[in-house]
N, C-alpha and C positions, 0 to 999 in steps of 0.2 A: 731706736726708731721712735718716730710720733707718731701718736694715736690720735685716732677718732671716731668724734661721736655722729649720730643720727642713722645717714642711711651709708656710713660705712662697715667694713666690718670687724667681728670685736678683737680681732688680732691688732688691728689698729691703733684701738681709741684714744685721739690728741685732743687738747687744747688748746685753740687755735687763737692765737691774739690779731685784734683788730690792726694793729699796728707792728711795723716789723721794722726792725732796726734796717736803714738806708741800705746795708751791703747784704741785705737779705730779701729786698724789693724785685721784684724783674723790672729788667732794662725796659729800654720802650721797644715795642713794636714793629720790627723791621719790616717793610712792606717790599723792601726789594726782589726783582724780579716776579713778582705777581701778576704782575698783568700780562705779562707772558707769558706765563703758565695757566693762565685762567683763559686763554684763548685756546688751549688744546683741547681739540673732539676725544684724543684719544689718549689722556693723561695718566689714566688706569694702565696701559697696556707701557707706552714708554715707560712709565717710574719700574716697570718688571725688564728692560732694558738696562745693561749694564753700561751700553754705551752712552746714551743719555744721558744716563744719572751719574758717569763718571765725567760725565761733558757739565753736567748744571751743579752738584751738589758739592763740590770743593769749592766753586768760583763764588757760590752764593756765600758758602762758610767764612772763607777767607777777607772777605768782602767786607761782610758783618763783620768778623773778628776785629776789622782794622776800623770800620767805622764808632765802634764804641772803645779802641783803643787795648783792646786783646793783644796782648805779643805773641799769640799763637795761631797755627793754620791748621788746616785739616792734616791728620794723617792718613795720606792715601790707601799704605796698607789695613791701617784701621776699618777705613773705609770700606774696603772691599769684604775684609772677615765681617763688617754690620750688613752689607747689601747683602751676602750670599746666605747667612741665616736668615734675613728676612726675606727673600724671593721664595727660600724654602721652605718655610712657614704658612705664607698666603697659600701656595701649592699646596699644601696639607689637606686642606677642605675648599674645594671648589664650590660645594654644593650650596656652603655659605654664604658667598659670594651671590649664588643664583638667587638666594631666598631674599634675602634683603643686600641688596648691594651698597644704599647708602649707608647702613651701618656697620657694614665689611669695610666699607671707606674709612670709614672711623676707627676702628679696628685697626687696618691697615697702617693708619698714622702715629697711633700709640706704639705698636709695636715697632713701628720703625724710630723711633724715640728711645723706646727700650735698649735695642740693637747698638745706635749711635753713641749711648751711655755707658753698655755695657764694654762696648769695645775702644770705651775712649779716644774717640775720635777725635779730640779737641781735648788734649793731655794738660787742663790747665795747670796751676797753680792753688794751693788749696783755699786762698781767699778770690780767685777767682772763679769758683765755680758753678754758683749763683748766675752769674753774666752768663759761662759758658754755654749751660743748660737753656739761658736764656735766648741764646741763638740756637741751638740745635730746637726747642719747642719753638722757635716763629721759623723755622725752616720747616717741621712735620705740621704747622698749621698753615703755612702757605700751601702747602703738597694737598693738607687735606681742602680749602675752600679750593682749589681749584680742583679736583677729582667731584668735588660735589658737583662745580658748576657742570662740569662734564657730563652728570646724570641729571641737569635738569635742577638742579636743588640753589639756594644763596649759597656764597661766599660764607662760611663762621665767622657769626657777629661775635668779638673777645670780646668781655669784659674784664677790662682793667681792677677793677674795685676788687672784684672776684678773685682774680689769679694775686692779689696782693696780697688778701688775708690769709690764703695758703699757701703763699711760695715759700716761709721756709720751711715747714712741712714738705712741700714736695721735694725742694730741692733737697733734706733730709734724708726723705725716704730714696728718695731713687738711688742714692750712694749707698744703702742697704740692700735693697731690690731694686733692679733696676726695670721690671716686669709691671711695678706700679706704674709707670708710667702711661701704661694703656687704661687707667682708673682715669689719671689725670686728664690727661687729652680726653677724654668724655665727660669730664668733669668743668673743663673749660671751653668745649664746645657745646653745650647745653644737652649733652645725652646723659640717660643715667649710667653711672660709673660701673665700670666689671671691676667692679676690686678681686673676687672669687674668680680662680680659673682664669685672670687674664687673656691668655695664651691662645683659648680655646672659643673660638669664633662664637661655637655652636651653643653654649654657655650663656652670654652676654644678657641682660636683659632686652636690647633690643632685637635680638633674635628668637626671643620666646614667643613674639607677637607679630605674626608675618604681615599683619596689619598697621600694624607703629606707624605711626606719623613721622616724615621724617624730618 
C-alpha cells in the first residue's frame, strides 16, 4: 500500500509523484448521461431503488467501457451483491442523512465506489485497471453532482490536475482497501477526506460541523 503525507493518516503515508507513468493516469472524464440525472428532484430516493439503478448503472458502465475501448461489461450479479451492501449501509444511520445531507451525498458516493470495487463489477484485466476504476469513479461522481444538484448545491467541479498526481495511489490503494475509496471521492470532490472510519457517516469531518459549508 501507498502512503501519505499531510492531512492523511499515518497508516497511510505515500509519496506522491507529480507525474505518473501514462497507464497510471485516469482516462478522461466521462460526462455521459449527466444531464439526465441532473434533471432528477428526486435522485436521492431513485439511486436507493433497485430498479433504476438496475435500468441506469450497467448501461452507463457498458457504455463507457466500450467507449474507451474496455473488452469488459458490467457484471450484473456483481452488481446487485455492490447495490444491496450499499442500500444497507446508507440505512444504517439515517439520522446522518437528516443532519448534513450534502455531505451524506458525498458519503453516499464513496461508499458506493467502495461496493462497485469490492465486488468487482468490471472484472478487468490487471493492466486494465486503472481505466476500469476510472469509469466506475465518473460513474459515483456523476451520481454524486447530480444528488447535489437535487439539494440545491453545483454539480462537483473535478480537477483533473488533482485526480492525476494521485491516481496511482488511489488506484493502489483501493485494490488493498477498497473502503478508501470514500477518502478519495471527498478528496476529489473538494471535501475533506474521512480516511478514519470511512464506513461511518457520523465520523466524517464534515459531519462534526452541522454548520460546514457545503
Amino acid at each position: 500500500m501507498k502512503h501519505f503525507a499531510g492531512s492523511f493518516p499515518p497508516a497511510l503515508v505515500p509519496a506522491m509523484s507529480s507525474t505518473a507513468p501514462s497507464s497510471s493516469s485516469p482516462p478522461p472524464h466521462d460526462g455521459q448521461a449527466l444531464p439526465a440525472w441532473l434533471a432528477l428532484p428526486d435522485v436521492a430516493a431513485k439511486s436507493r431503488s433497485w430498479g433504476w439503478m438496475r435500468a441506469e448503472l450497467p448501461a452507463w458502465i457498458d457504455a463507457s467501457c466500450q467507449a474507451r475501448g474496455l473488452g469488459v461489461t458490467a457484471d450484473r450479479a456483481a452488481l446487485g451483491r455492490a447495490y444491496w451492501a450499499w442500500v444497507a449501509l446508507l440505512a444504517g444511520d439515517p439520522e446522518a442523512e437528516a443532519a448534513h445531507a450534502v455531505d451524506f451525498a458525498h458519503f453516499a458516493a464513496g461508499a458506493l465506489l467502495a461496493a462497485l470495487v469490492r465486488e468487482r463489477v468490471l472484472p478487468c484485466a490487471h493492466q486494465d485497471q486503472g481505466a476500469c476504476i476510472g469509469v466506475l469513479t465518473d460513474l459515483c461522481m456523476a451520481l454524486l453532482s447530480a444528488w447535489r444538484v437535487a439539494l440545491g448545491e453545483a454539480p462537483v467541479a473535478r480537477d483533473p490536475a488533482l485526480e492525476a498526481r494521485h491516481w496511482s495511489s488511489f488506484v493502489e490503494n483501493l485494490g488493498t482497501d477498497p473502503n478508501l475509496a470514500v477518502g478519495f471521492v471527498d478528496l476529489f470532490s473538494g471535501r475533506e477526506p474521512a480516511w478514519r472510519f470511512p464506513l461511518m457517516p457520523r465520523m466524517r469531518p464534515g459531519m462534526q460541523e452541522t454548520g460546514r459549508a457545503a
